[in-house]
N, C-alpha and C positions, 0 to 999 in steps of 0.2 A: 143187168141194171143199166139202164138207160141216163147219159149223160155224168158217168164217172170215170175219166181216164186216167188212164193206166202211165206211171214215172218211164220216160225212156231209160235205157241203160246211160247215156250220159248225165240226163238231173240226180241218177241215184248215184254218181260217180262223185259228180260235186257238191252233194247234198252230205255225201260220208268223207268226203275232206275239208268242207268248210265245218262238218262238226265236232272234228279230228282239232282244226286247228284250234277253234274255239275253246275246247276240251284242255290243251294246250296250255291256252294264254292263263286261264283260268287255275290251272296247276301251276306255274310259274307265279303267277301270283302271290297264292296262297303260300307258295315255299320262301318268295322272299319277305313278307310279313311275319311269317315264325322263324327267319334266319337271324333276327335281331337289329336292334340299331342304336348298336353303342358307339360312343364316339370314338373317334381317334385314340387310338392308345400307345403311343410310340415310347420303347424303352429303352439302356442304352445298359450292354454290357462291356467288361472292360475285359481284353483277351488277356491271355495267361501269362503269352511270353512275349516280353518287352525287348526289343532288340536295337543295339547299337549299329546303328548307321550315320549315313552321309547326313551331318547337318545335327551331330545327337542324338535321341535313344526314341525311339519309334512304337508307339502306344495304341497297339490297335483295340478299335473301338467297334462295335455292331450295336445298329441304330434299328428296331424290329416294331413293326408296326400290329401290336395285338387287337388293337379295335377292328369295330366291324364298318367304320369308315377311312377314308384316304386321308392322309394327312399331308399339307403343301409347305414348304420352308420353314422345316422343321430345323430349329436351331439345337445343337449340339455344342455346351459348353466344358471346358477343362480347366482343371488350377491344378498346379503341382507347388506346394508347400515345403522348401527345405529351409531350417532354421530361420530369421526372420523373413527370408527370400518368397515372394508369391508370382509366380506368373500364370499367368491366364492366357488361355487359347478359346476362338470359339471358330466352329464351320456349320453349313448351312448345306441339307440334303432341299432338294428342289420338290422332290416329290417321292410322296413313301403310301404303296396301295396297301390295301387290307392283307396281312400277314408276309407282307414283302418285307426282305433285309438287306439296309444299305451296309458297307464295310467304309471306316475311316480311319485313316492315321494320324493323330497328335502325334508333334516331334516337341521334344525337350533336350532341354541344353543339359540339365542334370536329372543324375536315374531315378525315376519313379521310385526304387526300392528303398532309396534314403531320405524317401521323404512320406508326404500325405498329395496321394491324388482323389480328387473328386471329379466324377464326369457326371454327368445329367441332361435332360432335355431341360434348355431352357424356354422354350415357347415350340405352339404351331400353328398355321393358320388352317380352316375347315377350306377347303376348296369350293 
């Protein structure tokens, strides 16, 4: 056949890595579009055991981010409730990825067990 040439061994080198990667990008893709994208979902549980330290009784908290986006100062509110007494704490996690978990300690002057504690996320912003 006259005026049909033939691929060197290098165009068919890069012709099966530039299709490799393309192949790639395109897979990638497609997996983060069906990985979802729900927003921020940061929730805050309260640990078991409350322990008496320096400063009053020490209320550890985990702050877990179940969405499928980041969430940025992420505020973390407490009240402890004993007889007409309310005091409030609040701290602020700077940044929380997708199913990452911050750890925090609220200290109170009196024991969480004689009274009513409430912890919750109070706000986050989307980054």
């Amino acid at each position: 056949m006259a005026g049909v040439s033939r691929r060197t061994v290098p165009e068919l080198v890069t012709l099966t890595v530039s299709s490799l990667v393309l192949a790639l990008v395109i897979v990638l893709l497609v997996l983060q579009i069906a990985a979802g994208n729900d927003p921020a979902r940061p929730v805050v549980t309260v640990g078991a055991i409350v322990e008496r330290g320096e400063g009053g009784f020490h209320v550890p908290v985990s702050v877990r981010n179940r969405g499928d986006r980041a969430a940025a100062s992420v505020q973390v509110t407490a009240s402890l409730t004993t007889g007409a007494t309310t005091v409030e704490a609040d701290q602020v996690v700077d940044f929380l990825g997708v199913d990452e978990t911050e750890e925090l300690v609220f200290v109170f002057g009196s024991d969480p067990a004689a009274g009513e504690l409430a912890v919750a996320v109070a706000g986050f912003a989307d980054p």
